[in-house]
C-alpha positions as CSV (number, residue, x, y, z in Angstrom):
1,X,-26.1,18.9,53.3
2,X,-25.7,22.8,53.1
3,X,-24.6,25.4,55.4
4,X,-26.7,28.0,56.0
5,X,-25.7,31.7,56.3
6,X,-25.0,33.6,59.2
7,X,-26.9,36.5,58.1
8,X,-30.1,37.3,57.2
9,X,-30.7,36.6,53.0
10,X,-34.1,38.6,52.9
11,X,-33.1,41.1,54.7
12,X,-30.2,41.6,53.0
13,X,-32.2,41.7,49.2
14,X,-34.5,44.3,50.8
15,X,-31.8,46.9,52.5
16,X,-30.0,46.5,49.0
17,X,-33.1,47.1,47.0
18,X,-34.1,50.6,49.2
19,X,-30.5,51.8,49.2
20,X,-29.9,51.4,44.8
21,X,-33.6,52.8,44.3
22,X,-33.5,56.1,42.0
23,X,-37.0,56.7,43.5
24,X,-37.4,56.8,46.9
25,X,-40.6,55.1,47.5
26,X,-43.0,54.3,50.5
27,X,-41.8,51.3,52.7
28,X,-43.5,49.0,55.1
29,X,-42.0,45.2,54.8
30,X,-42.3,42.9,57.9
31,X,-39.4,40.2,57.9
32,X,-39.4,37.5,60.0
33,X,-35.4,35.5,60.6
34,X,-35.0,32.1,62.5
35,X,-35.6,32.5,66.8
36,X,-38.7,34.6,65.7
37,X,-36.5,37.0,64.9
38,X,-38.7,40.3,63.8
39,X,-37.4,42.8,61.2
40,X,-39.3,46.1,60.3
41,X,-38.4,47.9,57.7
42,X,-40.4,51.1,57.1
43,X,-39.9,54.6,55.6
44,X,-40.2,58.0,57.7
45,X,-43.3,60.0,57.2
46,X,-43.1,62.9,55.3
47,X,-39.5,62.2,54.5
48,X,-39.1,59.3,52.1
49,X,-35.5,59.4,52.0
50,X,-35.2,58.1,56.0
51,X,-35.5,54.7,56.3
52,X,-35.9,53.1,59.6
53,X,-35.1,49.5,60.5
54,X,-37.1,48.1,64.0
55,X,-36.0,44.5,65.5
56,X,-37.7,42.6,67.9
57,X,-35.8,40.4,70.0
58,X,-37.1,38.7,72.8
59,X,-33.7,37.0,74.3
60,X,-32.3,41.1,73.7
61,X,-32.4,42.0,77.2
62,X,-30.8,38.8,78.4
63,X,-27.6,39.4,76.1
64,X,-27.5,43.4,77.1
65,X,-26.3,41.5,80.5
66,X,-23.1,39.8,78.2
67,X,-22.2,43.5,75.9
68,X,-24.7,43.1,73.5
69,X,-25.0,47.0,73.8
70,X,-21.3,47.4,73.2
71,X,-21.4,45.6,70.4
72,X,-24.1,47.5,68.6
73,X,-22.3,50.6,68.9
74,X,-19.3,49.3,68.1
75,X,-21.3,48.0,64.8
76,X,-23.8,50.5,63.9
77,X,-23.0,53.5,66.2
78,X,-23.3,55.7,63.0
79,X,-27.1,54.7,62.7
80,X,-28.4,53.7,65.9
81,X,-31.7,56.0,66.8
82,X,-33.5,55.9,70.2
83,X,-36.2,53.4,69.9
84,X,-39.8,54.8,69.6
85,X,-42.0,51.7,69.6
86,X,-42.0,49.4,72.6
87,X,-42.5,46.4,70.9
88,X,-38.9,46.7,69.2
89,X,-35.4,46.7,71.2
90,X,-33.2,47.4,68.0
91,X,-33.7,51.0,65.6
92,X,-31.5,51.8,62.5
93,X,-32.4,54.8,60.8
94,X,-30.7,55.2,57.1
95,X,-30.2,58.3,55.3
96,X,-30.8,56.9,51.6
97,X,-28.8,60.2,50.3
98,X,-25.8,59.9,52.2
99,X,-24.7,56.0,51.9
100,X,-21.4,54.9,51.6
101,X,-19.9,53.9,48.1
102,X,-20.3,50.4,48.9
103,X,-24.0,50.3,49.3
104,X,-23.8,46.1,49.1
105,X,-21.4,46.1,51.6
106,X,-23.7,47.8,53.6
107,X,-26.3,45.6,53.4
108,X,-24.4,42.9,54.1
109,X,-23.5,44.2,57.3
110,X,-26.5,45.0,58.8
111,X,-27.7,41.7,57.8
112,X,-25.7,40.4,60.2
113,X,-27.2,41.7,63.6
114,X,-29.0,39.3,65.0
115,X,-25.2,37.0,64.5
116,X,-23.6,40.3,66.0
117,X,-26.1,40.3,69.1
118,X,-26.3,36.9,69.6
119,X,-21.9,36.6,69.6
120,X,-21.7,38.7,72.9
121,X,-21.8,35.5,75.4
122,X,-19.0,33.9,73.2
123,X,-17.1,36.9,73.2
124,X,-17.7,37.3,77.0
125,X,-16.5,33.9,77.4
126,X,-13.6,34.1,75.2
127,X,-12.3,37.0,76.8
128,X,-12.7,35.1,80.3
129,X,-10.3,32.5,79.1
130,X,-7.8,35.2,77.9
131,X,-7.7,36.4,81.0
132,X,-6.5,33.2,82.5
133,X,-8.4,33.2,85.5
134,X,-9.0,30.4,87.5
135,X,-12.0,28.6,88.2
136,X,-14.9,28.4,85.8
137,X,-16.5,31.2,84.1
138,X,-20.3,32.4,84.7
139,X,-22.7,30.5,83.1
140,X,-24.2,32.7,80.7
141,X,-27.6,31.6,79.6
142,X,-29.6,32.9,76.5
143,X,-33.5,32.1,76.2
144,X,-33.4,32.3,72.2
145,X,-36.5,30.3,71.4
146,X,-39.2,28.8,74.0
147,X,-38.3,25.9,76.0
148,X,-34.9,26.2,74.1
149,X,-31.8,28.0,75.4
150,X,-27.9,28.5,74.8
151,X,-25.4,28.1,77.9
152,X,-21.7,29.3,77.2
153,X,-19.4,28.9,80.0
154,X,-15.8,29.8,80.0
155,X,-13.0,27.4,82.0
156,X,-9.4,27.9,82.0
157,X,-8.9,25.8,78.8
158,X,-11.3,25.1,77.5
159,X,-15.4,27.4,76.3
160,X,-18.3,25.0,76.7
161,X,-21.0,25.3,74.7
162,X,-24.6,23.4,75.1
163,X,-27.5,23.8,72.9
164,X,-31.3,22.6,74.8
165,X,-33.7,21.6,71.5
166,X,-37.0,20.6,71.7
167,X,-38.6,17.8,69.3
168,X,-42.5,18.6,69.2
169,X,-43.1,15.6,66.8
170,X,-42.6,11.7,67.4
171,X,-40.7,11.7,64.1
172,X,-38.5,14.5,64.5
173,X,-37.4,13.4,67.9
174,X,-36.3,9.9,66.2
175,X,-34.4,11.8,63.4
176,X,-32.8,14.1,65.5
177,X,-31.4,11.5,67.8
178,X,-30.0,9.8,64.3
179,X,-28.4,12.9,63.2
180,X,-26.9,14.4,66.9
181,X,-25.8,10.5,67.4
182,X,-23.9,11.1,64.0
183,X,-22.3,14.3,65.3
184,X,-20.8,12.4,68.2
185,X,-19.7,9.7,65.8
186,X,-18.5,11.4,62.8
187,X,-15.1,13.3,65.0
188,X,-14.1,9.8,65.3
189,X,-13.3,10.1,62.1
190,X,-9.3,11.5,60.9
191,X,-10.5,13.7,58.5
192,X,-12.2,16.0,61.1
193,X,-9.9,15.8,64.2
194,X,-9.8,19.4,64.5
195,X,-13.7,19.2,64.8
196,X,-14.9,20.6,68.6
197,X,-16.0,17.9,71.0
198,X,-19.5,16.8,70.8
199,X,-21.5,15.1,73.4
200,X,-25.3,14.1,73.3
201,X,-27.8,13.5,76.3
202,X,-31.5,13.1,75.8
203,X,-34.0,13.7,78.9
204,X,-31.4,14.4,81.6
205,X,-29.5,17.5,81.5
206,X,-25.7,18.3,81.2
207,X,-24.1,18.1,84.5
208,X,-22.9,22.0,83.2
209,X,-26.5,23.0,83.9
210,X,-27.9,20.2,86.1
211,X,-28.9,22.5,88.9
212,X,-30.7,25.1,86.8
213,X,-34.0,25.5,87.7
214,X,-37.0,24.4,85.2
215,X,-35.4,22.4,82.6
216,X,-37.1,20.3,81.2
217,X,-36.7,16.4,81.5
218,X,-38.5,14.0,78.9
219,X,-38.0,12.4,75.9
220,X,-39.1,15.6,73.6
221,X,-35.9,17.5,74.6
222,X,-32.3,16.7,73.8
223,X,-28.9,18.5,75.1
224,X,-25.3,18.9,72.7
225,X,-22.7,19.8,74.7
226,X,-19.6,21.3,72.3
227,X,-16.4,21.8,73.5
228,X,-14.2,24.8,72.0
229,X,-10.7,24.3,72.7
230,X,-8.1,27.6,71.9
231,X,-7.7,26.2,68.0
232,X,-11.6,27.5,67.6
233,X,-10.8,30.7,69.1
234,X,-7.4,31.8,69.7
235,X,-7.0,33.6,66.3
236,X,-9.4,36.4,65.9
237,X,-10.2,34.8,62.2
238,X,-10.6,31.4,62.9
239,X,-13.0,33.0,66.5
240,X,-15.2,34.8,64.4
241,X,-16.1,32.0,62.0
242,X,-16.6,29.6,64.8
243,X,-19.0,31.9,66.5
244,X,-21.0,32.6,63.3
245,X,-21.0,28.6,62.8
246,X,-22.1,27.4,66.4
247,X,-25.1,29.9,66.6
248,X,-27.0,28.4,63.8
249,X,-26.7,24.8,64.6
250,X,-30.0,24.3,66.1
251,X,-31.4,26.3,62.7
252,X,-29.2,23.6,61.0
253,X,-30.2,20.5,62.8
254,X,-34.0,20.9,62.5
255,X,-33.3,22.3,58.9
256,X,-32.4,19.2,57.8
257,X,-34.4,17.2,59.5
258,X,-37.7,18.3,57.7
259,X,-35.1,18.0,54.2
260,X,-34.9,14.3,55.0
261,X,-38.9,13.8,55.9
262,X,-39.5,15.5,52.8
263,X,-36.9,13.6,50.7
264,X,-38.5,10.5,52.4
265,X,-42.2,11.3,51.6
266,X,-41.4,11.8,48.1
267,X,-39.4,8.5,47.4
268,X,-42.9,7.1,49.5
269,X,-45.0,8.8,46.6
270,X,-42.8,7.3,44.2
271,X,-42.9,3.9,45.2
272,X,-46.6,4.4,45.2
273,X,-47.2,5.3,41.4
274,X,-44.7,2.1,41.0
275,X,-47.4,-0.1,42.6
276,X,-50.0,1.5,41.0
277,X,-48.7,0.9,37.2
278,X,-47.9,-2.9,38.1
279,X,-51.9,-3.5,39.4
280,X,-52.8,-1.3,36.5
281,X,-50.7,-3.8,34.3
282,X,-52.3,-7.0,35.8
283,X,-55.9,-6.0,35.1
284,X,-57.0,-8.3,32.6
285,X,-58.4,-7.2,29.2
286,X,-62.4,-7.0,29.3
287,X,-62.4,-6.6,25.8
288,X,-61.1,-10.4,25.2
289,X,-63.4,-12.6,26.8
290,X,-63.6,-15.9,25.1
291,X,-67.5,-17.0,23.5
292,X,-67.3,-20.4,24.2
293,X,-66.3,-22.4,27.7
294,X,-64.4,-25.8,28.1
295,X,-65.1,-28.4,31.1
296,X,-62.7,-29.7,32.9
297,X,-61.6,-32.8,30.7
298,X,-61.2,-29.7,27.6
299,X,-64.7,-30.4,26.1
300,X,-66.5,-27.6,24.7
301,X,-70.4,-26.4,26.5
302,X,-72.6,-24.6,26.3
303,X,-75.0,-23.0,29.2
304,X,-78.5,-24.7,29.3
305,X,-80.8,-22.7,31.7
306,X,-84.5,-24.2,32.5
307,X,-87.3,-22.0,32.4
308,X,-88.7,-21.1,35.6
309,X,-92.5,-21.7,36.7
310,X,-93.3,-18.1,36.2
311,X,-92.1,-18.0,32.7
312,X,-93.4,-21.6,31.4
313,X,-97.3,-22.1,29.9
314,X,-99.3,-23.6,32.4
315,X,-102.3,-26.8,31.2
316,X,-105.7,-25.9,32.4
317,X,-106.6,-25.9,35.9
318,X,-103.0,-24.7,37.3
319,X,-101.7,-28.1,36.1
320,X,-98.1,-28.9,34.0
């Protein structure tokens, strides 16, 4: 069971490949990052040493409500460009001439925008509850995939957290209730007492988001609620690594649920070539059959056959 990373691996490789290239070459890559996530990266015409990089996100202007905007200038101010295709929300534009020293460390960082996007309800809600206001935050919703969303809500003590994921497949909605069941479960546990609260509901919504309009209610959807207490986000360390952890749990859930069908269909295609060596093994020999039979009683025989009438001379006048 691995983690995965917040940020985008490919994209990373393929900033870090443009910005250490002696020659500045053409570029047109298409990416594409979990939540349909769309990256373009794609060189300036007629001047090779821009190089732009489009996103496509189609939860962006749901998040611009929670800062997202802030946050991308607080990020990337130094590259941000008006955007000049409509199908993109996002533009970077890189000067390949005049990168920093640290051209890895670059890469790394702008690999990480769709996590830096994405963290502007937590923040939103994290801030609420350092302002100590009463009553319950607003419920901040984000549409990240279809039929699938994100609700953060902010409470006086407490950031609640609940993740809709939908199971198109009879088999992936039976492993996935196996391995949210274990979530629930596995805090029981000492070791991980400083794990958030998990609760699991299948079919009928939390009661967090029970009056939201158009959810969905059957047995191919399943709601986990986590509960963030100030240990997960009080220290601005500790808040940043919980908010890059939360936001790929869905990516991690059905992740590993299409490792353990394909760890199951191989030990299936195993067991398989077993059966087939031991019927292979109980053929018998062709090459040994015996010449002579026994009866019964252990006597030896042999065949007799009678000749048929349209074999056998026939007398004169059709007569034996």
């Amino acid at each position: 069971m691995i983690l995965l990373e917040p940020n985008s691996y490919v994209l990373e490789e393929t900033l870090y490949a443009r910005f250490t290239s002696e020659k500045h070459e053409l570029v047109d890559i298409t990416l594409v990052d979990f939540d349909n996530v769309i990256y373009h990266v794609q060189s300036v015409d007629g001047q090779r040493s821009l190089l732009t990089l489009s996103v496509e996100m189609k939860y962006y202007n749901e998040v611009l409500a929670y800062g997202a905007e802030e946050i991308l200038h607080c990020e990337y101010g130094d590259y941000l460009v008006p955007v000049t295709n409509s199908q993109y929300q996002i533009t970077l534009q890189f000067n390949l001439e005049q990168l920093p020293q640290d051209k890895a460390a670059l890469a790394k960082h702008v690999s990480m925008l769709k996590r830096n996007v994405l963290a502007s309800p937590f923040l939103r809600a994290f801030e609420y509850w350092e302002s100590q206001q009463e009553g319950a935050g607003p419920l901040m919703a984000t549409h990240y995939r279809d039929d699938e969303a994100i609700y953060v809500q902010a409470q006086q003590d407490r950031v609640t957290v609940i993740f809709s994921t939908l199971f198109k497949e009879e088999v992936d909605r039976v492993l996935g209730k196996v391995f949210l069941q274990e979530f629930v479960d596995a805090r029981r546990q000492a070791s991980i007492q400083n794990a958030p609260q998990v609760f699991y509901s299948s079919r009928e919504a939390p009661l967090e988001i029970r009056h939201l309009q158009g959810l969905k209610q059957d047995e191919s959807v399943g709601y986990v609620s986590f509960v963030l207490f100030p240990r997960h986000f009080a220290d601005p360390e500790v808040r940043e690594k919980t908010i890059s952890q939360i936001q790929l749990f869905r990516d991690y859930l059905h992740y590993h649920i299409k490792c353990a069908k394909a760890y199951m269909h191989s030990r299936m295609r195993t067991r398989v070539q077993d059966f087939l060596k031991v019927i292979n093994r109980a053929k018998p020999d062709r090459t040994t059959v015996a010449a002579e039979k026994r009866t019964a009683t252990g006597r030896y025989f042999r065949p007799q056959f009678r000749q048929s009438a349209s074999t056998s001379p026939q007398t004169e006048g059709g007569e034996w």
